[in-house]
Kinemage of the C-alpha trace (Angstrom):
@kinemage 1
@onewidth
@group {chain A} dominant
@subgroup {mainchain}
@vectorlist {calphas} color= white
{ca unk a 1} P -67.323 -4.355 -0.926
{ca unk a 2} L -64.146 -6.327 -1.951
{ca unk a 3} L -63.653 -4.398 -5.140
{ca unk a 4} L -64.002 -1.428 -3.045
{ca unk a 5} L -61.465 -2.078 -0.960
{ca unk a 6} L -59.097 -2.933 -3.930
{ca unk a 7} L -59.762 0.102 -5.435
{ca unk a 8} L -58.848 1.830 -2.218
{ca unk a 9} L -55.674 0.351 -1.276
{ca unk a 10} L -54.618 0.122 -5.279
{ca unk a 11} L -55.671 4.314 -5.520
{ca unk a 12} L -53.844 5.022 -2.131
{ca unk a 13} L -50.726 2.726 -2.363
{ca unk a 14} L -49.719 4.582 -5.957
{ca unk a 15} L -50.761 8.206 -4.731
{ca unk a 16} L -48.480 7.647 -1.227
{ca unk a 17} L -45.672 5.975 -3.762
{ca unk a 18} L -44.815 9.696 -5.133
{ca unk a 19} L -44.958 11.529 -1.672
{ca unk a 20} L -42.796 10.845 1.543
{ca unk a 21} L -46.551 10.776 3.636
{ca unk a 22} L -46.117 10.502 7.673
{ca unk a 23} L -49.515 10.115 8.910
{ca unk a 24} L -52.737 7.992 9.207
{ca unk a 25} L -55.835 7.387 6.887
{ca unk a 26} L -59.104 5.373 7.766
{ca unk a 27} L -61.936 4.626 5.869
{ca unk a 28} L -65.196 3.604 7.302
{ca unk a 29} L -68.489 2.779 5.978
{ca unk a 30} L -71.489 1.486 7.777
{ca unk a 31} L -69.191 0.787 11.072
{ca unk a 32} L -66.984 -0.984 8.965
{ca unk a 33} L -63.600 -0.450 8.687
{ca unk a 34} L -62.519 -0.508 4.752
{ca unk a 35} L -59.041 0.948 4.921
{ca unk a 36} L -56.808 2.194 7.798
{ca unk a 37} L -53.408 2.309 7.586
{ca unk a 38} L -49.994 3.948 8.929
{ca unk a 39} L -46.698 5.211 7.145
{ca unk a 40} L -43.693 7.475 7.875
{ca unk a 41} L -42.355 8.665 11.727
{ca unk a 42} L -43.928 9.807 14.649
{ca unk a 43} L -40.434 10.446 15.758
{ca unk a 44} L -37.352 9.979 14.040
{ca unk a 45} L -35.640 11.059 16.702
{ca unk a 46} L -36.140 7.736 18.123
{ca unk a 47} L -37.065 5.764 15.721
{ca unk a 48} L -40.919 5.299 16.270
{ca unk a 49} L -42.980 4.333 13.047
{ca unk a 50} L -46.820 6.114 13.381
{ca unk a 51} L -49.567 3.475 13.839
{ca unk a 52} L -53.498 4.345 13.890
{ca unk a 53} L -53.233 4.632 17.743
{ca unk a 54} L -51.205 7.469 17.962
{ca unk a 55} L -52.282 10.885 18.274
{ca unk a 56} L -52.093 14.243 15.526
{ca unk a 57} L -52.665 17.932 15.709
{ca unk a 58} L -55.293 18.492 13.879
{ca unk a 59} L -54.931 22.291 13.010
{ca unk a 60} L -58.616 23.554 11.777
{ca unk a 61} L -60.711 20.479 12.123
{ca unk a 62} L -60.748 21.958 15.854
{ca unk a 63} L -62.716 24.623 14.694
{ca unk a 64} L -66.183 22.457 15.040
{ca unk a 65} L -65.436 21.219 18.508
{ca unk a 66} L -65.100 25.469 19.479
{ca unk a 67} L -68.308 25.740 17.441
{ca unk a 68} L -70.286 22.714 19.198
{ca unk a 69} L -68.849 24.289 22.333
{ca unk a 70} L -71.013 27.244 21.950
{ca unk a 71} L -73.706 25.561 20.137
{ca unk a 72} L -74.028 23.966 23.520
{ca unk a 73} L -74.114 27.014 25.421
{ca unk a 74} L -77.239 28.446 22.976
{ca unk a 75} L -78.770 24.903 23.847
{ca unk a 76} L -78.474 25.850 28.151
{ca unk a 77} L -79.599 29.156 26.969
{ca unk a 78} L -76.552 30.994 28.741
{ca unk a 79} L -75.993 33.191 25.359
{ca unk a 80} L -77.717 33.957 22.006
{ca unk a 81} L -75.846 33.341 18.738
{ca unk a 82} L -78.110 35.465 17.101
{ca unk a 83} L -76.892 38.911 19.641
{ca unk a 84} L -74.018 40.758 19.993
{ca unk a 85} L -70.764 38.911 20.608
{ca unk a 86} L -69.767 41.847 22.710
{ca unk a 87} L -72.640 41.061 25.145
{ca unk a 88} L -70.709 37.859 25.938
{ca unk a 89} L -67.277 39.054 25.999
{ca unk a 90} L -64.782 39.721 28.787
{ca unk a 91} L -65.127 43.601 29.074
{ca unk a 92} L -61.908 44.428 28.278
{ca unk a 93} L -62.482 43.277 24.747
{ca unk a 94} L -64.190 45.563 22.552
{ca unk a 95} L -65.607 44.190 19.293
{ca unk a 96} L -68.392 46.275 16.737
{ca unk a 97} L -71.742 46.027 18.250
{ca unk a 98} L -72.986 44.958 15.213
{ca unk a 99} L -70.824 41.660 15.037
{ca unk a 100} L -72.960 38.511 16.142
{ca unk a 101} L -71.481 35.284 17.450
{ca unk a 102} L -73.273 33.531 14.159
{ca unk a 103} L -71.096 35.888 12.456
{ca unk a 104} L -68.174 34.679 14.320
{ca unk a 105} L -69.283 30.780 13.760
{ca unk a 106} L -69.910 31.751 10.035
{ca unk a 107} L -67.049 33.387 9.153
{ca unk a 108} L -68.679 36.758 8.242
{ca unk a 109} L -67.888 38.954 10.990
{ca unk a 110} L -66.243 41.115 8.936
{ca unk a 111} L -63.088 41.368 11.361
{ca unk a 112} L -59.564 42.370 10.019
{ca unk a 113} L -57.678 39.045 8.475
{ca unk a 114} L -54.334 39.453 10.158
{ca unk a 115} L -52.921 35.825 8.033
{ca unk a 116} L -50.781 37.418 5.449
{ca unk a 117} L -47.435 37.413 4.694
{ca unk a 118} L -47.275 40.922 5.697
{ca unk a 119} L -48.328 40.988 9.141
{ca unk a 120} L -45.893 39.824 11.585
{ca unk a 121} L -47.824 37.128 12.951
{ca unk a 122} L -46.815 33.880 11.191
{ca unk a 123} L -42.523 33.114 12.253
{ca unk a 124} L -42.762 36.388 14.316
{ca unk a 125} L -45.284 37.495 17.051
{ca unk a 126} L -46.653 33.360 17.423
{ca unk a 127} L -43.343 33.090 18.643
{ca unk a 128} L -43.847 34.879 21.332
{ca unk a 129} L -45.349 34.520 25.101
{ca unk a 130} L -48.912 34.340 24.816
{ca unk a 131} L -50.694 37.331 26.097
{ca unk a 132} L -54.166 37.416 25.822
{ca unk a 133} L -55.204 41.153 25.907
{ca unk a 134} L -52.285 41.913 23.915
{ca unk a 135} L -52.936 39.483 21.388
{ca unk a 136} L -56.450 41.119 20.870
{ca unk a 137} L -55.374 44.512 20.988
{ca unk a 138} L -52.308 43.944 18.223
{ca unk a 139} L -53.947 41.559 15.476
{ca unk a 140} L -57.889 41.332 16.289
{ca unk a 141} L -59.121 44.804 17.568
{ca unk a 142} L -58.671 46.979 14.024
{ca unk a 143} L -60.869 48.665 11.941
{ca unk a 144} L -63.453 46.200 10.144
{ca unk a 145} L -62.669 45.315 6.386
{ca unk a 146} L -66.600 44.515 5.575
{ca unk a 147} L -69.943 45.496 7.044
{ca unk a 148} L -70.586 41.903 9.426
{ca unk a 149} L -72.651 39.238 7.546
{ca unk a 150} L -72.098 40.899 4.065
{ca unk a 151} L -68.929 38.653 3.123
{ca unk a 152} L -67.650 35.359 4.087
{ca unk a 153} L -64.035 35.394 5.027
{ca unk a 154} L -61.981 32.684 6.798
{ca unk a 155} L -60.285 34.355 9.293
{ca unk a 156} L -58.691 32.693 12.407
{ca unk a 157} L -59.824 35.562 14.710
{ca unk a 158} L -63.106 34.753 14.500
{ca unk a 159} L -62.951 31.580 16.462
{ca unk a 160} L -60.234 33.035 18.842
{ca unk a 161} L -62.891 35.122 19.910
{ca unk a 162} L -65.474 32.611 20.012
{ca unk a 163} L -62.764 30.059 22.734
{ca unk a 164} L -62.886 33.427 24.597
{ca unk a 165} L -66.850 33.600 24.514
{ca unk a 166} L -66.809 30.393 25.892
{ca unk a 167} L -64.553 30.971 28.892
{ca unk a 168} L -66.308 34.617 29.944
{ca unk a 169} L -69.585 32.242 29.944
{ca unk a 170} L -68.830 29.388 31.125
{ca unk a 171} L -66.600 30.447 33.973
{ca unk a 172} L -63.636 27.332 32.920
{ca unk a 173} L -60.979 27.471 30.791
{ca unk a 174} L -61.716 26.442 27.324
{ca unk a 175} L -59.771 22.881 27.341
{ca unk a 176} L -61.879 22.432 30.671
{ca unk a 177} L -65.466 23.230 29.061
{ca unk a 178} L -64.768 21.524 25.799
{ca unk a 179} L -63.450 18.379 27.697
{ca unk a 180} L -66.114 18.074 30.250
{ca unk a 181} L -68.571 18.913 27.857
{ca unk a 182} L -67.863 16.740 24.747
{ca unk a 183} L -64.331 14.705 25.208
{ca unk a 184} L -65.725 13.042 28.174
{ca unk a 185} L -69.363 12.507 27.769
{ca unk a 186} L -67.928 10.576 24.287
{ca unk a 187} L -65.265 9.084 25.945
{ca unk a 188} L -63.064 10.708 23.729
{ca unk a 189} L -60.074 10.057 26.140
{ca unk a 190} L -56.681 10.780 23.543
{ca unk a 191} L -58.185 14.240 22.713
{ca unk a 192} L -56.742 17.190 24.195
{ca unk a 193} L -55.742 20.890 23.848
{ca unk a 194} L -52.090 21.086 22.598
{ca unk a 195} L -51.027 24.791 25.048
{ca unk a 196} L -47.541 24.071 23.779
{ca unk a 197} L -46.228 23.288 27.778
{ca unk a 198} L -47.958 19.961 28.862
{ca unk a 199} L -46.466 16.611 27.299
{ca unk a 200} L -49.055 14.936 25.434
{ca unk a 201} L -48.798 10.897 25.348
{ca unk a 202} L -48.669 9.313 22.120
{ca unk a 203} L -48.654 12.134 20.095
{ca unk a 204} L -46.537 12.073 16.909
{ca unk a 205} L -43.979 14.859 16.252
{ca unk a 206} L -44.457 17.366 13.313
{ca unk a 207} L -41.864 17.570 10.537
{ca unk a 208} L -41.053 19.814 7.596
{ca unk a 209} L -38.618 19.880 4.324
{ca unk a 210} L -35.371 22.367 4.395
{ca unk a 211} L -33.624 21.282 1.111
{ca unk a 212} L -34.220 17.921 1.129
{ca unk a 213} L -33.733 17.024 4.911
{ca unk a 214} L -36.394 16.579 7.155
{ca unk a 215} L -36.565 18.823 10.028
{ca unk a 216} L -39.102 19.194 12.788
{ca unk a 217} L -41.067 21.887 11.667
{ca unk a 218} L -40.083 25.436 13.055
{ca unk a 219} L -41.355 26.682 16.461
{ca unk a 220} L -45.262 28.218 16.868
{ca unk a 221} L -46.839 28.848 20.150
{ca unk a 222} L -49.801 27.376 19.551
{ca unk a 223} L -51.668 29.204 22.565
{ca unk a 224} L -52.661 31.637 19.670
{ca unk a 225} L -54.721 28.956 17.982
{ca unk a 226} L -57.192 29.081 20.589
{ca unk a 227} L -61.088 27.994 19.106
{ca unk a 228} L -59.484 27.793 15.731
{ca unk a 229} L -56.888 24.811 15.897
{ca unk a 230} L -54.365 23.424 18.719
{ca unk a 231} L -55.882 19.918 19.440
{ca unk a 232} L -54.491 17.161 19.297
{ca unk a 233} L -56.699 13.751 18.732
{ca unk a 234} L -56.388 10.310 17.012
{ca unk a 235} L -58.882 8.127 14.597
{ca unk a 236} L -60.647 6.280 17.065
{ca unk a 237} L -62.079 9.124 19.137
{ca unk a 238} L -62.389 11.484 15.672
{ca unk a 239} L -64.928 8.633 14.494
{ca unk a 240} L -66.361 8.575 17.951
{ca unk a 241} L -67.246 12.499 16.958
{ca unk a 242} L -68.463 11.450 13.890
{ca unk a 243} L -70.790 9.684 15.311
{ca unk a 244} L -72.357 11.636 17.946
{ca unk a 245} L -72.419 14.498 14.853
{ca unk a 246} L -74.501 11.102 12.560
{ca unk a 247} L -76.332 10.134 15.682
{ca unk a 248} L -76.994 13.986 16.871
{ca unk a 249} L -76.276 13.196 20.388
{ca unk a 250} L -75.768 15.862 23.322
{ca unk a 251} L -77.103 19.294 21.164
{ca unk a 252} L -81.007 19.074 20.837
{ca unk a 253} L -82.470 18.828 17.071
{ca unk a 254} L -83.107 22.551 17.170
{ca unk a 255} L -79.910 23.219 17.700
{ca unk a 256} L -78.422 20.637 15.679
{ca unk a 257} L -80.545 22.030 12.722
{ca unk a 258} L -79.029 25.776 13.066
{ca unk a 259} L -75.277 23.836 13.778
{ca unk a 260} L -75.623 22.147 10.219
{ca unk a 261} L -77.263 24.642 8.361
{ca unk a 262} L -75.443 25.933 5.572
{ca unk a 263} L -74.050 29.933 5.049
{ca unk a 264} L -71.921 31.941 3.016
{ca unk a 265} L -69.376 29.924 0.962
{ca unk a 266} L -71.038 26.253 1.896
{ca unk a 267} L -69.865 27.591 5.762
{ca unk a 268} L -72.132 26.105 8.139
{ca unk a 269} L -70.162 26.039 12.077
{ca unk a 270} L -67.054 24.761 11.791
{ca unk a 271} L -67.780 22.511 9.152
{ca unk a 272} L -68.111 23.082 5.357
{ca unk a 273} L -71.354 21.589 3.733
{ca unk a 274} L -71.426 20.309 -0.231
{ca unk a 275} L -74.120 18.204 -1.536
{ca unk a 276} L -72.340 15.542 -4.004
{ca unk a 277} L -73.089 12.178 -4.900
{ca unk a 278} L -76.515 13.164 -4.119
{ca unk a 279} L -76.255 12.802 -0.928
{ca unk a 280} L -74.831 15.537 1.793
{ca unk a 281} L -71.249 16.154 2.913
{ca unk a 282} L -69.849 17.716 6.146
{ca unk a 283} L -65.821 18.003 5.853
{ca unk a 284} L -62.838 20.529 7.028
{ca unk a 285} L -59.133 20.386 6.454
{ca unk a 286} L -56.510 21.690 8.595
{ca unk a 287} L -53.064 23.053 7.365
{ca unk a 288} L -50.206 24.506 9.403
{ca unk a 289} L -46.247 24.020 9.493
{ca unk a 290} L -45.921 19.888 9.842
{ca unk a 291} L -49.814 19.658 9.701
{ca unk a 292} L -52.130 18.307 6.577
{ca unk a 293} L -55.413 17.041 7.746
{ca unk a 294} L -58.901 16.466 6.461
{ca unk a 295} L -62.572 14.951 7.900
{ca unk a 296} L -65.131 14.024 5.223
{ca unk a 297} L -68.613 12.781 6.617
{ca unk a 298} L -71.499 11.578 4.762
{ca unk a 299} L -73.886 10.619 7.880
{ca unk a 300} L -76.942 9.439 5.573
{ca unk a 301} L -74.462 6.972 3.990
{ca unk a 302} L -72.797 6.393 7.018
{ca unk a 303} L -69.171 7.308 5.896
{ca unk a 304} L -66.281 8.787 7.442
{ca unk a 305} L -63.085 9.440 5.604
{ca unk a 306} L -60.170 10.642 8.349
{ca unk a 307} L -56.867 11.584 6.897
{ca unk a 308} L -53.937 12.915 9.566
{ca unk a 309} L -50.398 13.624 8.878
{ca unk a 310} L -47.691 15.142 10.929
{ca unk a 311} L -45.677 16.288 7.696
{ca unk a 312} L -46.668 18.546 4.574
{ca unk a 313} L -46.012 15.964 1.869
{ca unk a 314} L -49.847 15.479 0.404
{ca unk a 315} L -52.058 17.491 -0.836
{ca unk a 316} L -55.146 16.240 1.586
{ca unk a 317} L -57.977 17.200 -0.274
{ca unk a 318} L -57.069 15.992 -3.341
{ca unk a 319} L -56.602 12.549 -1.575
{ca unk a 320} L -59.749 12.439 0.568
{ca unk a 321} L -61.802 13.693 -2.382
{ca unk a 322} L -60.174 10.585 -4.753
{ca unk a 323} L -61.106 8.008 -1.544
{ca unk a 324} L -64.964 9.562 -1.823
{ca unk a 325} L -65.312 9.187 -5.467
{ca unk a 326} L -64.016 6.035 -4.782
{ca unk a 327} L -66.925 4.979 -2.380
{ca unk a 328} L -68.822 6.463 -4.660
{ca unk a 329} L -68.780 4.274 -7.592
{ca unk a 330} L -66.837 7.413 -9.552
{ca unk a 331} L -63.737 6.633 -11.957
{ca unk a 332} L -61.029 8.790 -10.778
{ca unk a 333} L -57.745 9.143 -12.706
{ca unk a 334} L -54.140 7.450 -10.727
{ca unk a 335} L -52.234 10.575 -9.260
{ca unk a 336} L -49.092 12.294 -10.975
{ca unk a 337} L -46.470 14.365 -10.465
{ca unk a 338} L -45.487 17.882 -12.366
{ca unk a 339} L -43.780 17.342 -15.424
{ca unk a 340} L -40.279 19.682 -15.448
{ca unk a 341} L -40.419 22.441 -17.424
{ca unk a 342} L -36.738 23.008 -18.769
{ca unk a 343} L -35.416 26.290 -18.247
{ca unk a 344} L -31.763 27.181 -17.981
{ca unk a 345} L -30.014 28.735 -15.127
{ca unk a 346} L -29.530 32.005 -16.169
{ca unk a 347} L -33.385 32.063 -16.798
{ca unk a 348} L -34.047 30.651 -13.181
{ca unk a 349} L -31.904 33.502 -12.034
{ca unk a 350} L -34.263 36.261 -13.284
{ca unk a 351} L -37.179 35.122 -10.648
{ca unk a 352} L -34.531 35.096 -7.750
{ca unk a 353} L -34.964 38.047 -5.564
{ca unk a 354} L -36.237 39.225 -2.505
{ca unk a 355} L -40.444 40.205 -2.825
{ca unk a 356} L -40.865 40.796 1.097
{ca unk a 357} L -38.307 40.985 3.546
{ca unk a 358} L -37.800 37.969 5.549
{ca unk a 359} L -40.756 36.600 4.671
{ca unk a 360} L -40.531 35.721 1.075
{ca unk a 361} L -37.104 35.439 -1.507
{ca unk a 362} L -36.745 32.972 -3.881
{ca unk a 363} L -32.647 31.955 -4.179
{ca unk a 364} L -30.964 29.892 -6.510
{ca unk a 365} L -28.342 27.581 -4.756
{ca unk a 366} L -26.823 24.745 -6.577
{ca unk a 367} L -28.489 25.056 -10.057
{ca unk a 368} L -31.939 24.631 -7.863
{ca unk a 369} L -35.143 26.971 -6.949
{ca unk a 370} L -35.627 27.806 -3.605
{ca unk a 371} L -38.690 29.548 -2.112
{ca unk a 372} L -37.021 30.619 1.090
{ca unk a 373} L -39.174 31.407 4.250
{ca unk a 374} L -38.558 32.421 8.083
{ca unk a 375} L -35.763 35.065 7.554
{ca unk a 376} L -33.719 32.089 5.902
{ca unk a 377} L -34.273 29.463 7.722
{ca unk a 378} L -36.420 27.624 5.797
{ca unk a 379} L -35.758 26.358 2.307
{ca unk a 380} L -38.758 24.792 -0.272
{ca unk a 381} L -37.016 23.308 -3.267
{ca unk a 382} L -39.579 24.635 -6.685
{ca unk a 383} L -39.436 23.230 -9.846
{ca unk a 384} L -40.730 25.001 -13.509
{ca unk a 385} L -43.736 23.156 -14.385
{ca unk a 386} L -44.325 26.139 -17.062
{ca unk a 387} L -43.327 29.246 -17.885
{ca unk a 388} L -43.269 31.299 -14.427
{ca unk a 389} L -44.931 28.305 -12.938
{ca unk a 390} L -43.461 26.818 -10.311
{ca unk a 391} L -43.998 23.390 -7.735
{ca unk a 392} L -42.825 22.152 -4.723
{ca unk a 393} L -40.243 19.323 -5.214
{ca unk a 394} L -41.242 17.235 -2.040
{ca unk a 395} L -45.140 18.151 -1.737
{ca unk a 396} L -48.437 17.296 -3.532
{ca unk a 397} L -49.429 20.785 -4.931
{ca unk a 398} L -52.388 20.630 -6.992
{ca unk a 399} L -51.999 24.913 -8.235
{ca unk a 400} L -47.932 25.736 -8.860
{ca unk a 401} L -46.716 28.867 -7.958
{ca unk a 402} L -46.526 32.009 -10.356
{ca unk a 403} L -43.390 33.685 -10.987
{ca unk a 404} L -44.534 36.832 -13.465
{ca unk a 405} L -43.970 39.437 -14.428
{ca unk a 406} L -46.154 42.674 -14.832
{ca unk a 407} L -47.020 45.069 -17.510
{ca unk a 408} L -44.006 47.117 -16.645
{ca unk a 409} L -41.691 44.151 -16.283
{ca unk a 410} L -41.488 43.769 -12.727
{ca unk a 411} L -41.370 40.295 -11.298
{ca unk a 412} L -44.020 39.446 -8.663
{ca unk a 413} L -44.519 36.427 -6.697
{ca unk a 414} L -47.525 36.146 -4.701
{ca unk a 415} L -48.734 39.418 -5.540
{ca unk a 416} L -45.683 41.462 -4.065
{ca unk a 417} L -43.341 42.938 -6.271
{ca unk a 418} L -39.610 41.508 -5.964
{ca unk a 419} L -37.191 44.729 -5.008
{ca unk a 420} L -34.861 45.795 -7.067
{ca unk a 421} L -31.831 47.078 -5.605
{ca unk a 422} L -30.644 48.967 -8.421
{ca unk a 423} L -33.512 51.419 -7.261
């Protein structure tokens, strides 16, 4: 167990060494604690370090406390997962017939993505007051893209709709259900819903890179993460979760069977299933603007990996997956950074350009690369690591950017085509 530990804390020290890491990490097997630590700012504002106690968003891991939610509802028998999601929606919301609520839970619903750079959502319409109805009507209620349960597709709407499902149900808000129902029979008492209004105590402020200043990360109403992220929770009730998920308390083991079970894409509900090590693993990241988290659980080993940060410095899964091999008796190599590729200036200014309007230009300024986001306002430093290859300066990116050009000899970055105002 010793050498274990060592490894841990040797693997860990030298991967948070290259990256400016605000967050926490714990390691637990058998009960036992093996590694928890803190590092970085919960506010720098005023000057308060982060410590294990204090309390993250934890973007997408919520999705498996909205999919317990109604998990728990099947259990009472007050809907069926395996009907209509219109059936047990508020009637002003108007979904295809043919979409089921396990469609919803397993990501196959076939509903229309609206998370591209495209759509006005991200820096634009979350921005906004939170309407409901309007919400639905503007991003969720289009034309399906795929024929429900043919194609698995991550897609925040579907777990909107399911936090919606549970209030036409239940008759409470979702915070209420999901709180009376699993944060409190746990006595899981620093998790809450994050509605972007109430002050949450101990909670640790999020925090992004513009050039190479830290800024609190720009402004998102997070009322429009609804089923699919906006809670807020620390390590000590997250393991608390992991163990009523080991233990299978609350659902019954009929339930619990269908909750685990494994779909399209290793998709089970809220909760992505691999078998590795020979043994079974449960996990889910999160990722948002100042957010990088990541759960691993192996219940037959009794492990639970936790890794929270309220800034976008590490690559997660790359870190939570060295910390399992780890545990797992497997060699894994120490982490480094992209080696500079050197390419003049005048070369760096042929991928400058603007590839979608306010949403996505790449500017040189000061002999450096900058991917430039949010109409301007934000600034990501990125470095040649190749030709037309391209990483962030101040995070952990595992797959650098392309910068290339096409048959024709049109630049294109992310799959848009950079204008040309010549034309």
């Amino acid at each position: 167990m010793q050498s274990i530990r060592l490894k841990l804390e040797t693997y860990i020290n030298k991967y948070l060494n290259l990256w400016d890491f605000y967050g926490v990490i714990q390691v637990s097997l058998k009960g036992e604690v093996l590694f928890e630590n803190a590092y970085g700012y919960a506010s720098i504002e005023f000057g308060i370090k982060n410590n294990t106690n204090l309390c993250f968003s934890i973007a997408s891991i919520s999705k498996q406390f909205t999919a317990f939610a109604i998990m728990l509802l099947h259990d009472k028998k007050m809907l069926d997962i395996d009907k209509s999601a219109q059936l047990y929606l508020p009637t002003e919301m108007k979904i295809d017939e043919s979409i089921t609520i396990h469609h919803l839970l397993s990501h196959t619903s076939g509903l229309y993505n609206f998370h591209s750079f495209d759509n006005d959502f991200f820096a634009g319409y979350n921005r906004m007051d939170y309407s409901r109805n309007e919400f639905f009507r503007q991003y969720i209620n289009k034309k399906l893209t795929d024929q429900p349960g043919t194609t698995y597709d991550y897609n925040n709407s579907n777990y909107n709709l399911l936090a919606w499902i549970i209030e036409n149900v239940s008759g409470e808000k979702y915070e209420a259900y999901i709180r009376n129902n699993i944060y409190l029979p746990l006595n899981m008492m620093n998790t809450d819903f994050d509605d972007g209004c109430k002050p949450i105590k101990n909670r640790s402020t999020n925090y992004s890179k513009d050039f190479d200043s830290i800024i609190r990360c720009p402004y998102y109403n997070e009322k429009f993460s609804i089923g699919a992220g906006a809670i807020i929770s620390n390590c000590d009730d997250l393991f608390k979760w992991y163990t009523c998920l080991r233990d299978r308390k609350i659902l019954s083991q009929k339930t619990y069977i269908r909750f685990f079970k494994e779909n399209k894409n290793n998709y089970c509900y809220g909760l992505e299933h691999h078998h590795i090590y020979g043994t079974d693993r449960y996990s889910h990241g999160g990722d948002h603007l100042g957010i990088s988290t990541y759960m691993q659980n192996y219940f037959d080993e009794d492990i639970c990996v936790i890794i929270l940060s309220n800034n976008e410095a590490i690559n997660q899964y790359r870190l939570g997956n060295a910390i399992s091999d780890i545990l797992h008796q497997v060699d894994v190599d120490f982490p480094l950074k992209h080696e500079e590729f050197p390419i003049n200036e005048n070369k760096l200014k042929e991928y400058c350009g603007t590839y979608l309007k306010d949403k996505i230009q790449v500017e040189l300024i000061n002999g450096k690369l900058y991917f430039t986001r949010f109409s301007g306002n934000l600034h990501i430093e990125i470095y040649p690591v190749g030709e037309g290859r391209f990483a962030r300066r101040y995070s952990d990116q595992i797959h650098p950017y392309s910068i290339a050009k096409t048959e024709d000899g049109k630049m294109t970055f992310f799959g848009y085509i950079k204008d040309d105002p010549a034309i």
